[in-house]
C-alpha positions as CSV (number, residue, x, y, z in Angstrom):
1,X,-146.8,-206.8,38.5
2,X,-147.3,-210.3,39.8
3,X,-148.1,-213.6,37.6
4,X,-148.5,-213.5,34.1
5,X,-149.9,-209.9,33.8
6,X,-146.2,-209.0,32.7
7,X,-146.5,-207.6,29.0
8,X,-143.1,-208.6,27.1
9,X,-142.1,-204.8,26.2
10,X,-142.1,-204.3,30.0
11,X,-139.9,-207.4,31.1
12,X,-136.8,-205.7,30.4
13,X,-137.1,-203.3,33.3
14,X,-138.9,-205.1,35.5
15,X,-136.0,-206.4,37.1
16,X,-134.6,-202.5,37.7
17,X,-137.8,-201.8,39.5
18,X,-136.6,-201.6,42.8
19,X,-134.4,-198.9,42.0
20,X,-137.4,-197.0,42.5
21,X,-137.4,-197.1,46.3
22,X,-133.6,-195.1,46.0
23,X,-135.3,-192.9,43.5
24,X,-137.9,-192.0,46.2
25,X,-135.3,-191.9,49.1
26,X,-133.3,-188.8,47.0
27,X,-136.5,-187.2,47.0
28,X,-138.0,-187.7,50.2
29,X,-134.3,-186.2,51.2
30,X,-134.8,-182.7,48.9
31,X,-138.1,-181.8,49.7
32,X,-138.2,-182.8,53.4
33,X,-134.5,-180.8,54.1
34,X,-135.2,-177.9,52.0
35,X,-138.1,-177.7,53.5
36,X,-136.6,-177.2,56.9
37,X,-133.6,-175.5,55.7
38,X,-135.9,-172.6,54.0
39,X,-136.6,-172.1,57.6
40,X,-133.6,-172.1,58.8
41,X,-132.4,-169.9,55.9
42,X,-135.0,-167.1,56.3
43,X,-133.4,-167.0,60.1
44,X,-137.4,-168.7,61.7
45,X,-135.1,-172.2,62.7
46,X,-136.7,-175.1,63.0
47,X,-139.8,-176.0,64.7
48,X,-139.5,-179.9,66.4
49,X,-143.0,-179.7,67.3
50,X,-144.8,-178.6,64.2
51,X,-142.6,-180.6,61.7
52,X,-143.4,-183.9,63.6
53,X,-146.7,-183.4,63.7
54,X,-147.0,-182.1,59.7
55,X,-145.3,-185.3,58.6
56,X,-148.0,-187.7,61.4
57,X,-150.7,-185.7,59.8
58,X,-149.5,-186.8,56.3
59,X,-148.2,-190.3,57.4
60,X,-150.1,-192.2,60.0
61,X,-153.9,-191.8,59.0
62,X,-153.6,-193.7,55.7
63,X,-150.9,-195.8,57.1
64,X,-152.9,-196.6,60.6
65,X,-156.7,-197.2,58.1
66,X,-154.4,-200.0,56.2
67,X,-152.7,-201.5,59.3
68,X,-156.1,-201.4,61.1
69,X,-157.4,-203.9,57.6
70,X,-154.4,-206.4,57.1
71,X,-155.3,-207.6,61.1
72,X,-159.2,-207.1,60.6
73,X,-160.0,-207.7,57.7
74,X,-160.0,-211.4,56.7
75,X,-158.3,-211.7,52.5
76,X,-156.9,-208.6,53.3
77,X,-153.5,-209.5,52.6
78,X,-150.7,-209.9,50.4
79,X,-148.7,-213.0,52.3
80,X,-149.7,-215.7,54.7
81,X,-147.7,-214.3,58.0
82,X,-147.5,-210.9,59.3
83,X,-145.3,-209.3,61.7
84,X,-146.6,-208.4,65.5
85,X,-148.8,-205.1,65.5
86,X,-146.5,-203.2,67.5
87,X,-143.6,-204.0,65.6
88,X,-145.5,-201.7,62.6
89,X,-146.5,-199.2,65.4
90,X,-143.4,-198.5,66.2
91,X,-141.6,-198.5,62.9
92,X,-139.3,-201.2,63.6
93,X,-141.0,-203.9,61.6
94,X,-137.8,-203.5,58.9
95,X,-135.0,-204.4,61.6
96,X,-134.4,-208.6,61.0
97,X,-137.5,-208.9,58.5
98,X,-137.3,-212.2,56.9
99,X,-140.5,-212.4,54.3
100,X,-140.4,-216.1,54.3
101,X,-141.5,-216.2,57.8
102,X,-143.3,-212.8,58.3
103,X,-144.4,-212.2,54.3
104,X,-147.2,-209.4,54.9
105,X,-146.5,-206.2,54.1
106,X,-143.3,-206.3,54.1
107,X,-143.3,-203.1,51.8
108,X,-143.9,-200.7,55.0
109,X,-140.0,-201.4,55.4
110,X,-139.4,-198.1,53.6
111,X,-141.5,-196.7,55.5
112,X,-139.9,-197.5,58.5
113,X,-136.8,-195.7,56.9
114,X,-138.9,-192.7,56.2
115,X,-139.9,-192.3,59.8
116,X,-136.4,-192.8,61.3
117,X,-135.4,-189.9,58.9
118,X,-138.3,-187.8,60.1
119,X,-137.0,-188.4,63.4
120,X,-133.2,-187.3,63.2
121,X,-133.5,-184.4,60.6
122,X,-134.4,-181.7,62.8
123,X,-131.8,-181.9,65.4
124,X,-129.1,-182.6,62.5
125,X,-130.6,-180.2,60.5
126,X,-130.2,-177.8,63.6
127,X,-126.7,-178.6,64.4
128,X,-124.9,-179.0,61.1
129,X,-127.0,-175.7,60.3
130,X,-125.2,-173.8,63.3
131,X,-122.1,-174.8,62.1
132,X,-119.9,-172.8,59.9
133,X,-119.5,-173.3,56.1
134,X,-119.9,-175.8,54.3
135,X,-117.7,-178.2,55.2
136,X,-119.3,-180.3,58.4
137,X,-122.3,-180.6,56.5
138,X,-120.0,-182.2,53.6
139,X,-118.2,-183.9,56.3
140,X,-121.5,-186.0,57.7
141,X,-123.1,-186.7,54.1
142,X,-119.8,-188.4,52.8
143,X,-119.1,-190.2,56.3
144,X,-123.0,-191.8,56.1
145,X,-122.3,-192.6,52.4
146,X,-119.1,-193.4,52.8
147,X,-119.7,-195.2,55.9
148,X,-122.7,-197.3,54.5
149,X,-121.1,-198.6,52.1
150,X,-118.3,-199.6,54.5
151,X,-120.7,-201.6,56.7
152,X,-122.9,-203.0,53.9
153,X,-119.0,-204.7,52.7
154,X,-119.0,-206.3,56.4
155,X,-122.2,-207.5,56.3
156,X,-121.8,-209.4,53.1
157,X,-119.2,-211.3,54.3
158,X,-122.0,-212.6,56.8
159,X,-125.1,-214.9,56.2
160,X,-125.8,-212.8,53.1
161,X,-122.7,-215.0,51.4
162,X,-124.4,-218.2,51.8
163,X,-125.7,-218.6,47.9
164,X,-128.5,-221.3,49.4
165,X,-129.7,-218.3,51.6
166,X,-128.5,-215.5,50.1
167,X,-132.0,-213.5,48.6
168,X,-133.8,-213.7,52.1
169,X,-130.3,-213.2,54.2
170,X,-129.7,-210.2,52.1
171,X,-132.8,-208.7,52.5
172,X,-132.9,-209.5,55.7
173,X,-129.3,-207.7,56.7
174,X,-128.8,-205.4,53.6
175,X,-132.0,-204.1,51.8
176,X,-134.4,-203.8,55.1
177,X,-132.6,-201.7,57.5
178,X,-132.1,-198.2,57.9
179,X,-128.8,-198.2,58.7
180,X,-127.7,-199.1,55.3
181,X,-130.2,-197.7,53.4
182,X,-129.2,-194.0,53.7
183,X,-127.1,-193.1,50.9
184,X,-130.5,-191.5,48.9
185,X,-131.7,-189.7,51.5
186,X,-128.1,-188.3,52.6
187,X,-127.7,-187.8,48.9
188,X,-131.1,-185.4,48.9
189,X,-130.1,-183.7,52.0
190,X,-127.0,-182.2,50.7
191,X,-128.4,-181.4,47.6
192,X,-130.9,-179.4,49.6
193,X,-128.4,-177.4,51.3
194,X,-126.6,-176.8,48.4
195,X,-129.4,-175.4,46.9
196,X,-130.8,-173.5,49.6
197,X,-127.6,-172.2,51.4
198,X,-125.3,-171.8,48.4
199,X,-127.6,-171.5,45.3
200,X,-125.2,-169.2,43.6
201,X,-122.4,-172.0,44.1
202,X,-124.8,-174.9,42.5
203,X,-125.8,-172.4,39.6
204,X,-122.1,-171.8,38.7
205,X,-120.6,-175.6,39.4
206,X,-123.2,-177.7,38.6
207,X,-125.8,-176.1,35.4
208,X,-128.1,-178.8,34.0
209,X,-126.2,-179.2,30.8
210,X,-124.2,-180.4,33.1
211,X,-126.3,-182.1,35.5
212,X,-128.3,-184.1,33.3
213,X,-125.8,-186.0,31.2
214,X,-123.6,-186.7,34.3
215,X,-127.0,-188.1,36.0
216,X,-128.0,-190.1,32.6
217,X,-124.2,-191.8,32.7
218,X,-124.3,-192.8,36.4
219,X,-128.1,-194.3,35.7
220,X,-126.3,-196.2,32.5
221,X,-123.7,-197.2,35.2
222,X,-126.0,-198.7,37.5
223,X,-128.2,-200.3,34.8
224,X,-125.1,-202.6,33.9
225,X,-124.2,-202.9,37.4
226,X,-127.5,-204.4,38.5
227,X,-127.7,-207.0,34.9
228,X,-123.8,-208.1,36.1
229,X,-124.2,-208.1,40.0
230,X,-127.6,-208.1,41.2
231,X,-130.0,-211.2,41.2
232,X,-133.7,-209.3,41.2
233,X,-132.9,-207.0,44.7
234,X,-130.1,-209.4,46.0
235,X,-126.5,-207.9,44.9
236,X,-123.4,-210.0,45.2
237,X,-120.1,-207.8,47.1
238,X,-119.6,-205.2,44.4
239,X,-123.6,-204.6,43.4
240,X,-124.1,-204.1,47.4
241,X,-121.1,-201.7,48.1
242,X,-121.1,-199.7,44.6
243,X,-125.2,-199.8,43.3
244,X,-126.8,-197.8,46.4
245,X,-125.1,-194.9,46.1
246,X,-124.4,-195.1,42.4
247,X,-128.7,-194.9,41.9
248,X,-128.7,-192.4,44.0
249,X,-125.8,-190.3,42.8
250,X,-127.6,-190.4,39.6
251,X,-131.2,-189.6,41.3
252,X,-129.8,-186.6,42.7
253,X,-127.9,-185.4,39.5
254,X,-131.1,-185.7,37.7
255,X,-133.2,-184.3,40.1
256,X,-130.7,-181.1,40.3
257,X,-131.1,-180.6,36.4
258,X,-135.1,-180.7,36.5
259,X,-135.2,-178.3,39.1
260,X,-133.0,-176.0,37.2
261,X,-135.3,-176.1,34.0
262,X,-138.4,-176.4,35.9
263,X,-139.9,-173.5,34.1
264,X,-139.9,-174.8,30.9
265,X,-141.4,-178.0,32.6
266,X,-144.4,-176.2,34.3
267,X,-145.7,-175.3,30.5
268,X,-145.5,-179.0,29.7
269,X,-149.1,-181.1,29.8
270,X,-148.2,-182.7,33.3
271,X,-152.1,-183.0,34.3
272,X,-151.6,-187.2,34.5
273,X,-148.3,-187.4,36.1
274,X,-149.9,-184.7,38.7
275,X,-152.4,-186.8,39.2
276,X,-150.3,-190.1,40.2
277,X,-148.3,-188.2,42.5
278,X,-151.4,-187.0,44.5
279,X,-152.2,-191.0,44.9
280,X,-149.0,-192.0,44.9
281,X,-148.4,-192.8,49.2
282,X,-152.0,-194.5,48.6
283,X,-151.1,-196.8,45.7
284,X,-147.9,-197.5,47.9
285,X,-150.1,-198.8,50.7
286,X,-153.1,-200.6,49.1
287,X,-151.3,-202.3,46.0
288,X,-149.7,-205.2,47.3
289,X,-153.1,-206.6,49.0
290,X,-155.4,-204.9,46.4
291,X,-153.1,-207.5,44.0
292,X,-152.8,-210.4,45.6
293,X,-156.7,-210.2,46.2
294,X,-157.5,-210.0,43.0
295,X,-154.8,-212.9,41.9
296,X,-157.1,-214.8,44.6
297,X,-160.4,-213.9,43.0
298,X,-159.5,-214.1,39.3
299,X,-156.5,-216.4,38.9
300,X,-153.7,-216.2,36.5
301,X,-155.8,-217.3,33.8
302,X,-157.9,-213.6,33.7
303,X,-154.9,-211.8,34.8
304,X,-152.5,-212.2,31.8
305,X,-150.7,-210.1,29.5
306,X,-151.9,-206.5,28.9
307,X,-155.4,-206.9,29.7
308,X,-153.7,-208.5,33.6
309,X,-151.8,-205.3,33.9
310,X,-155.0,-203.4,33.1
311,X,-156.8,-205.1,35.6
312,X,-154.1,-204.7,38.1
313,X,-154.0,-200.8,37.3
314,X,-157.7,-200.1,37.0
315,X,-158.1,-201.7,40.7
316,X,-154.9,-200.1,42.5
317,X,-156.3,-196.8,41.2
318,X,-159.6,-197.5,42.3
319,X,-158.8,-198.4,45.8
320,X,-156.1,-195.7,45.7
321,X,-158.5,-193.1,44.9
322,X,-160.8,-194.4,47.9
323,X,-158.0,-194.0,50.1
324,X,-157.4,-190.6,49.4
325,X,-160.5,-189.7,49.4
326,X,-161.7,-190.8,52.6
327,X,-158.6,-190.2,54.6
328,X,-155.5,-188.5,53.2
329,X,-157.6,-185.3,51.8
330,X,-159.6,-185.1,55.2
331,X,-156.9,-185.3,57.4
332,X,-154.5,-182.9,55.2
333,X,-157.3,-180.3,55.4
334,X,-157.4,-180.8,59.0
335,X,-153.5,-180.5,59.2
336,X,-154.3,-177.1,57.3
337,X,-156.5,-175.8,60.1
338,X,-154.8,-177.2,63.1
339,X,-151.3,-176.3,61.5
340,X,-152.6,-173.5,58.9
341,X,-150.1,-174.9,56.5
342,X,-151.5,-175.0,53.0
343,X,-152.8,-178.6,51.5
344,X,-149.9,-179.1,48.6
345,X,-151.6,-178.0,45.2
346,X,-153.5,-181.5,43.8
347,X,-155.5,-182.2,41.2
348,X,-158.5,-183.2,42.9
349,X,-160.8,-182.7,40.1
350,X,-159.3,-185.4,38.0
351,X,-159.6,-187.2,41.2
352,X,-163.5,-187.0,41.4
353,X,-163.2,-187.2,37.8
354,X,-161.5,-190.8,38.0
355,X,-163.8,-191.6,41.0
C-alpha cells in the first residue's frame, strides 16, 4: 500500500511483494498450457482461432473500459505521464519503459507478458506436442530458463550497473521485458505437460510430501536472496541471474503439491479466497488509480496505519466489484454463447452480496 497506510506487522513483507507477479506468471503458465494440452491429449489438437479469441474475451474488455479512463477521464491516474495509446494497444508498452518519464500504469507491463505468451503457446504447444517424448519439451523449457538467465547476466553489465541509475535502468532492461521475464511461465508450462502427458511419472517422482517441502526451502532461498541482493524490485548480478527462477522454481513446486491434495482442500471454507480470485484481474487494473485518487482526495493524514489500509481495501474492492460487474461477467457470458465454453465457477452471490 502507498504512504503511511503500512501497518508495522505487514512491513516485513512488503518488500517481497513483487514476488507476486512470478507467483502469477507459474500460474498463468499451468492453467493456460494444460488447458491446451488436455486438448491435445484427448487427440481434438489445438484450436488457434478459438483460444485467441477465449483469452480477448477474458482480457481486453476490462483492460480496454480502463485504458479508455486513464486518457478520458481527468484524476484518473496513478502518475503524471503516460505512455502513447497505441503503445498499450499493441502490448508493447513494457519494451524500454522508464516510469520516471512515462509513470502511468506502468503495471499493464505484466500484462504485456501475458499477451506475448498468449500469442506463442499455441504453435509451441503444437510443435513440441508432435514431437516425440519428453525430451524436446525439456529441451526448450531449460534453454528459455537457462537462457534468461544467461541474458539477464549480460544486461547487468549494461546501464543497470550504474548505482546512480540502477532502480529505473533495471526496470527498464531487466524487470519490464518479456524476454527476460519467462522463467514462471516456462516453469508452469512444463509442469503442465508433466501433468497432463506423464501423470503417472509426476505421481511416482514428485508426491507432495515431496513437493511441498522442496517448494517451502526454495521460497526460504529466495526470501534471503532478495534481503542480501535485491533493493525493493532492483537485484544486483546474483539477485537478477539466480532470484527469477529460484521464485518460480518454488511456485511451481508448491503449486504441484496443492494440486496433488486438492481434495482435501475443496472441503476447506475457501468461500473468501474464492471470492478474491473472481476480482482478482479487476483489482489488478483499477488499484493503482483507485489509490492514488484517493491519496489525492484524503491525504496521508486519513490514510494511515490500519484504518489507511482499510480504506485502501474497502475502495479497491468497491471499484473492483463495479468492474466486474459491468464488464468482465457480461462479456464472459457472451464468450459462453458465442464460444459455448462455460463461465469458470464464481461466487457471484458474495459478489452482489459485497456490492
Amino acid at each position: 500500500m502507498p504512504g503511511p497506510a503500512r501497518p508495522e506487522p505487514l512491513a516485513t513483507i512488503r518488500p517481497f511483494g513483487w514476488l507476486g507477479v512470478d507467483i502469477f506468471f507459474v500460474l498463468s503458465g499451468y492453467l493456460i498450457g494444460a488447458q491446451l494440452l488436455k486438448g491435445i491429449a484427448a487427440g481434438n489438437g489445438v484450436d488457434f482461432r478459438r483460444f485467441w479469441a477465449s483469452r480477448a474475451f477474458r482480457i481486453l474488455p476490462a483492460f480496454l473500459v480502463v485504458l479508455a479512463l486513464y486518457f478520458a477521464l481527468p484524476g484518473f491516474s496513478d502518475g503524471k505521464a503516460i505512455q502513447p495509446l497505441w503503445r498499450f494497444l499493441t502490448f508493447t508498452m513494457n519494451f524500454g519503459l522508464d516510469y520516471r518519464v512515462t509513470g502511468a500504469f506502468t503495471s499493464a507491463w505484466s500484462l504485456c507478458v501475458e499477451e506475448h505468451f498468449y500469442w506463442l503457446l499455441p504453435p509451441l504447444v503444437l510443435v513440441v506436442a508432435r514431437a516425440r517424448g519428453a525430451g524436446p519439451a525439456m529441451a526448450l523449457g531449460a534453454a528459455v530458463i537457462l537462457g534468461g538467465m544467461a541474458l539477464r547476466w549480460g544486461i547487468w553489465h549494461g546501464p543497470a550497473a550504474d548505482p546512480a541509475t540502477r532502480p529505473a535502468d533495471f526496470l527498464r532492461l531487466v524487470y519490464y521485458p518479456t524476454w527476460t521475464r519467462l522463467d514462471g511461465l516456462a516453469m508452469g508450462l512444463l509442469l503442465a505437460a508433466a501433468r497432463v502427458l506423464r501423470p503417472a511419472m509426476v505421481a511416482r517422482l514428485a508426491p507432495p510430501w515431496l513437493t511441498g517441502p522442496l517448494g517451502l526451502v526454495a521460497a526460504a532461498a529466495t526470501v534471503i536472496l532478495c534481503i542480501r541482493h535485491a533493493d525493493g524490485v532492483s537485484l544486483d548480478l546474483t539477485g537478477a541471474v539466480v532470484v527469477y527462477p529460484l521464485a518460480c522454481l518454488a511456485g511451481t513446486l508448491l503449486l504441484c503439491a496443492l494440486l496433488d491434495i486438492e481434495p482435501a482442500l475443496k472441503r476447506l471454507p475457501l468461500a473468501p479466497a474464492a471470492f478474491v480470485a473472481t476480482l482478482a484481474y479487476s483489482l489488478y487494473l483499477v488499484h493503482k488509480p483507485v489509490q492514488h485518487m484517493l491519496r489525492e482526495r484524503l491525504g496521508d493524514g486519513v490514510l494511515h496505519g490500519w484504518t489507511g489500509l482499510g480504506l485502501y481495501l474497502a475502495a479497491d474492492f468497491a471499484a473492483a466489484i463495479l468492474l466486474w460487474l459491468l464488464v468482465e461477467r457480461p462479456f464472459l457470458r457472451l464468450r459462453e454463447r458465442v464460444l459455448r465454453r462455460p463461465v469458470p465457477a464464481v461466487v457471484e452471490e458474495e459478489i452482489r452480496r459485497a456490492a
